[in-house]
N, C-alpha and C positions, 0 to 999 in steps of 0.2 A: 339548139345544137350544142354540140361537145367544142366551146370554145377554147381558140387557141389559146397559150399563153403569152401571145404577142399581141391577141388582138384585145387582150385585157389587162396593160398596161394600166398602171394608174395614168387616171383623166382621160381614157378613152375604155372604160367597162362598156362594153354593150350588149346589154341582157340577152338572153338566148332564148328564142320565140319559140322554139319547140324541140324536142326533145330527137336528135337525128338517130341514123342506123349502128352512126359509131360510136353512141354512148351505150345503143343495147348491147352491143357485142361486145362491151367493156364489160358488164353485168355477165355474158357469156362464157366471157375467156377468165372470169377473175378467180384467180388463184385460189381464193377464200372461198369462194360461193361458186354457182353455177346454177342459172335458171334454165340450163337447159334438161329437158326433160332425159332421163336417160334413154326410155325405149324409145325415143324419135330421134335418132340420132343422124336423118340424109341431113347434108349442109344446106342441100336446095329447099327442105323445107323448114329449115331455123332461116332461112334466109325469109322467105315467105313469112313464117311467123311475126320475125321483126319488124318487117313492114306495114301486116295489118293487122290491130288489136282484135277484126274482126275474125279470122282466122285461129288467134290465139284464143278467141271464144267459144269456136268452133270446135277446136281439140278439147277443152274440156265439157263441152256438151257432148261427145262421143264417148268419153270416159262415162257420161251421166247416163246414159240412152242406153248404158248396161245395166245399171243400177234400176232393175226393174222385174217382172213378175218371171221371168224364166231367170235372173240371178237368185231371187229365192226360192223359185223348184228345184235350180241346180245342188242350191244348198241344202234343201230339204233330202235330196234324196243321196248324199253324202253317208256313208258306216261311222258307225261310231265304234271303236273297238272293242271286241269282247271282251278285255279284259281292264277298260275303263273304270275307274273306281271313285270318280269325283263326280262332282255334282251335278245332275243333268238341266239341261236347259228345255225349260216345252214353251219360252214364252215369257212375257215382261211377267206376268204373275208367278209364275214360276222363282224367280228370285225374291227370297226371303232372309233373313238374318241365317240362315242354317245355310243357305245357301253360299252366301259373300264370305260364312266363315271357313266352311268347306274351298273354296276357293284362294281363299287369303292360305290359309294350312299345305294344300296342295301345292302352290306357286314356292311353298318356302324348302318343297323337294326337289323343285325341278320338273316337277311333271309339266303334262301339259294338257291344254284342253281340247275335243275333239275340235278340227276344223269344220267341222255342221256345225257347232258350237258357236266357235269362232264367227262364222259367215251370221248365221240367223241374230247374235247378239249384236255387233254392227248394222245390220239390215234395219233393224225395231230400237235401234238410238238414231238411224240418219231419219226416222218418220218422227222421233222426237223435234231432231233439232230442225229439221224443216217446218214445225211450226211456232220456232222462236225465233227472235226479232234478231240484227244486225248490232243493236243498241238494247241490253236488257234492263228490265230495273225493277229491284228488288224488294219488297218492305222489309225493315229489323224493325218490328213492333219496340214499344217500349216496355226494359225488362229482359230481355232475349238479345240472342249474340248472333253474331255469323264470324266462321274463320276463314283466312283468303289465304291459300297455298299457292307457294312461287313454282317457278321451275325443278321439275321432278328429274328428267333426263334419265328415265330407266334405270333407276338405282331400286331397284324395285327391295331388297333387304332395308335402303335406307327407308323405304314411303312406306314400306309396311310396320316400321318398327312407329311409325310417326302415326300412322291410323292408329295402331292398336295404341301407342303410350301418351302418344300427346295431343294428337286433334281427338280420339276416338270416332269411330264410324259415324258416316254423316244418317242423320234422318231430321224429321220435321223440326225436335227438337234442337238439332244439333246441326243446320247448315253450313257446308262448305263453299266455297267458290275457289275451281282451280284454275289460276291464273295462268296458264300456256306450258307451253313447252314440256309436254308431257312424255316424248319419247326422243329420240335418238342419242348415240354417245355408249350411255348407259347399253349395256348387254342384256336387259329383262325389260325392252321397253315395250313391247308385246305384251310381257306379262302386269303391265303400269296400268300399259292402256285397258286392256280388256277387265280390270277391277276397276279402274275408273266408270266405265261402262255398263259394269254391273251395277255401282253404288247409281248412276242415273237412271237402270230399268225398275232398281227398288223406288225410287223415291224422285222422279221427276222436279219435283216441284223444290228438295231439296238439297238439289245438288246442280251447280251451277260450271260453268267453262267458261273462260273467252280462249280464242285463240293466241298461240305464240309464233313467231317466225320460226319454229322445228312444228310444224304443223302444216306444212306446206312439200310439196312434192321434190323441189328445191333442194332443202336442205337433208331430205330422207333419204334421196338416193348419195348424197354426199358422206352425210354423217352414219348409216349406218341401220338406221330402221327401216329402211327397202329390203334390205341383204337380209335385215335379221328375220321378214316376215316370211321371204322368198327361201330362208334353212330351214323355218320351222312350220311353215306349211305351204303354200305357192304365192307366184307371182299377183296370179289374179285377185288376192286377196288383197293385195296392195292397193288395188285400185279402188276398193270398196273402204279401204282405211280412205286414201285423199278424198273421197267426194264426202265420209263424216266431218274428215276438218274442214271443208269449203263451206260447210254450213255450220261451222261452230260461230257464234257470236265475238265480238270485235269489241265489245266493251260491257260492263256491268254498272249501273249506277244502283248505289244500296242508300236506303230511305231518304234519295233524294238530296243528296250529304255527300256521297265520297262517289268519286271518278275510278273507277279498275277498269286498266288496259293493262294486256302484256307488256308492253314499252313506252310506249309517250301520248304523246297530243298533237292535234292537227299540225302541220307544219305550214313554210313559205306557199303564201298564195301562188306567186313564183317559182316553177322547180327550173331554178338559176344553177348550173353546176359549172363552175371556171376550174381550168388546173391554178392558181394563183390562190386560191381558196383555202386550198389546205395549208397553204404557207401563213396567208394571211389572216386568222380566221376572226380575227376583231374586225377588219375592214370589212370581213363576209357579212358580218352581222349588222352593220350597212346598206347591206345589199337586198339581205333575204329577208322579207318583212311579209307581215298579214296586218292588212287594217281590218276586213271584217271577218269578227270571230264566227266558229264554227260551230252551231247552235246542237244542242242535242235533238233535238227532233233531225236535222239535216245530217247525223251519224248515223240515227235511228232508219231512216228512208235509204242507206248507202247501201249499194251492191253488194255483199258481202261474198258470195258463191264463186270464186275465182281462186289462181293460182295466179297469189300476186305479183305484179310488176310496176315499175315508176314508171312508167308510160303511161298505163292504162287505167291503174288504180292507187294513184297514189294516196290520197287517204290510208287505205288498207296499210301502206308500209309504212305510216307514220307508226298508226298504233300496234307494226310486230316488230317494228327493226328500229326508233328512236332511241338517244339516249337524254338525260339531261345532264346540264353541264354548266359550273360554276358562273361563268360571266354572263351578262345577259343578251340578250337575241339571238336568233338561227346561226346555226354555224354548219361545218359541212363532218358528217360522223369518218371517223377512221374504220369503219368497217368495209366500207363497201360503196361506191358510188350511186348517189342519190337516194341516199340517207340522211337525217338534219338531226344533226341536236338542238336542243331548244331551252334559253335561260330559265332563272326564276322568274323574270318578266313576262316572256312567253307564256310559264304555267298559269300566273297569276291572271293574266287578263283572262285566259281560256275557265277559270275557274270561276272567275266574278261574273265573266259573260254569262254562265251558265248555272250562280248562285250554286255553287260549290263551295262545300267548306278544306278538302284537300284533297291528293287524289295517291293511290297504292297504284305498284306496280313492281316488275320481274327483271327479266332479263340481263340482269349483271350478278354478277358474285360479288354475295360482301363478307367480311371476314368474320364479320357479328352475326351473320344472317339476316340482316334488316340495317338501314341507315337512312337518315333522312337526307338524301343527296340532296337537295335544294328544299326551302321552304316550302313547305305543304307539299311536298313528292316525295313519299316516302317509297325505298323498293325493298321488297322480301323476296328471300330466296332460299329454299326449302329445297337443296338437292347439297347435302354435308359432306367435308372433301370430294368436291366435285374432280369428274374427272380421275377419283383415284389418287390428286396428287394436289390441287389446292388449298388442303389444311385447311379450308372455311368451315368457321360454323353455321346450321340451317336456322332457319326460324320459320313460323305461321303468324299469320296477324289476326287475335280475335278482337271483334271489332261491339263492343256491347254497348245497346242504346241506354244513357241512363238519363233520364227527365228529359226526352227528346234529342240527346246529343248522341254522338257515336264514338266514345271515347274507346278509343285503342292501345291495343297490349302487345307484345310479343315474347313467342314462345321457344326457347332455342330449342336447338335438338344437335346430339353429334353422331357422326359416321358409326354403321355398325358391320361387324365381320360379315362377309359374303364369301362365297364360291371362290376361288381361283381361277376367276376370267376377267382379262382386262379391260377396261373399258375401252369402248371403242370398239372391241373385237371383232365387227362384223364391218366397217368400216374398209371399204377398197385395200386390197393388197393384206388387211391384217389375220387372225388367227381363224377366226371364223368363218370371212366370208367366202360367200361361193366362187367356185374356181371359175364362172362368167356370168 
């Protein structure tokens, strides 16, 4: 439960056996976030919800139980307008280099692609990623590279300048792996996504995803890729975007050598959350401990297909919402409650546990585009003045085997002119989004 701060004076901590209704509602009402879905918004049934994970399983099996042969007849029998002039879609063969370039070209006018389009390219990536694994893992032969893109956030001028000049289009030769957070904020994250999605029906095999915490229902109707999907073509579309990311993969292991999550590594066996925590958070690291590590085959076998919550999955929101953090042990993150950061100590056993040599990952801005925040966790982030107003620079990390090792590089890149729209723009109450 959500203990007090009296009942966790020092010399009288006592752990909190499970997780009660008023720490969900803390996640619910939190300023920053909100797990509350928007289109369910009776209180009687967020109250439901809270109580039983089984339920909250149940809502997204009704989102999924659409996701089936009358959503692709629907889509199929969708117009495509007459005076369409980009590139048509019949099918994952159907995308070919004339195709992705035709698309990359168009996106850079503004146009837009038909929503048949739209529906049937989503429909023939969720039959991809349902049959990859929770846990994926990769070979980089030796001699050949793979490069790992951080958080995009719909800057879609910045990720295409970054395809074309500095990672170039992925194919067999040239693999990608893009490390989460592919849309929202960003005002083109629609158009991010849907090239992401093309570069996966050319070339399956190389082009890879894990998910990010903006890949979650959560943060889309917060931050602004609900709104933007629901102006530029409808609602229902949305729902066919969340159940692609419920089945995007949670982590990437490359030739058996490096760890890629969007954000961290397993946390506290214990999900202990005191309000004394945050004040304290050397004595937390005390507190929040794992003695046994969390093996890859056991991420590999994890749930993956949810809209995640610290109740019910937390695994899942280690690896979208962690951070790491200079001193060592679990500590409690300033994002949000029942979130952990986790030292160099915590990486390092999780690494040795699992004969890793270091691990990539996302989800913070660095001024370089890349920094080795603690020993062997290194994070890249591939979205340049973020925001419109960060002044960061982006980077990619190519990662090439030479005599067996995976010696890594990075590659900056900086912000390029765009449209005059703000970011954010579709984001609740701002320029673009819809009036309900």
């Amino acid at each position: 439960s959500f203990c007090s701060k009296g009942s966790a004076m020092a010399g009288n901590r006592r752990p909190c056996a499970s997780l009660g209704l008023g720490l969900l509602l803390v996640w619910f009402s939190c300023s920053v976030l909100t797990w509350l879905v928007p289109t369910s918004p009776d209180p009687a049934r967020l109250a439901g919800q809270s109580q039983s994970s089984h339920r909250g399983r149940m809502h997204s099996r009704v989102l999924r139980m659409a996701v089936g042969p009358e959503l692709r007849a629907y889509a199929q029998g969708l117009p495509v307008p007459p005076d369409y002039t980009g590139p048509p879609y019949a099918g994952p063969s159907s995308v070919n280099d004339a195709f992705v370039d035709h698309l990359l070209n168009m996106y850079k006018t503004q146009a837009k692609l038909p929503i048949k389009y739209a529906y049937l390219m989503a429909l023939d990536v969720l039959d991809l990623l349902k049959q990859e694994k929770t846990l994926q893992r990769v070979a980089v032969p030796p001699g050949s590279k793979i490069t790992v893109v951080g958080d995009l956030h719909g800057q879609y001028f910045d990720f295409v300048h970054m395809i074309e000049q500095v990672t170039g289009k992925p194919n067999p030769q040239n693999p990608i792996l893009f490390n989460g957070d592919f849309v929202d904020r960003g005002p083109w994250s629609v158009e991010v996504l849907l090239c992401l999605y093309a570069f996966k029906l050319q070339y399956p095999m190389a082009v890879h995803f894990n998910r990010g915490n903006h890949e979650s229902e959560m943060t889309n109707y917060q931050y602004g890729f609900a709104n933007e999907v629901k102006v530029k073509y409808e609602e229902k579309l949305m729902e066919l975007f969340s159940e692609t990311f419920r089945y995007l993969p949670l982590a990437t292991v490359l030739e058996n050598q490096v760890f890629v999550s969007h954000a961290g590594v397993p946390g506290p066996e214990e999900r202990l959350w005191e309000e004394w925590m945050q004040k304290a958070p050397d004595e937390a690291a005390g507190v929040l401990k794992r003695e046994k590590q969390i093996s890859l085959a056991e991420i590999e076998a994890t749930n993956r297909v949810c809209e995640p919550n610290p109740m019910d999955f937390p695994l899942v929101i280690d690896f979208l919402w962690s951070d790491p953090k200079g001193a060592n042990g679990y500590g409690p993150s300033t994002r949000v409650p029942m979130v952990y950061t986790f030292g160099p100590d915590v990486a390092q056993r999780f690494l040795q546990a699992n004969n890793l040599k270091y691990m990539l990952r996302s989800h913070e801005t660095k001024s370089a585009g890349w920094q080795e925040t603690i020993p062997n966790v290194i994070t890249v982030f591939s979205a340049p003045n973020y925001i419109d107003r960060a002044g960061n620079m982006a980077a990619v990390a190519v990662l090439t085997n030479q005599g067996g090792n995976l010696d890594k590089q990075f590659v900056q890149f900086q912000h390029q002119p765009h449209p005059d729209i703000e970011s954010g723009a579709y984001m609740k109450g701002k320029s673009l989004a819809p009036a309900s």
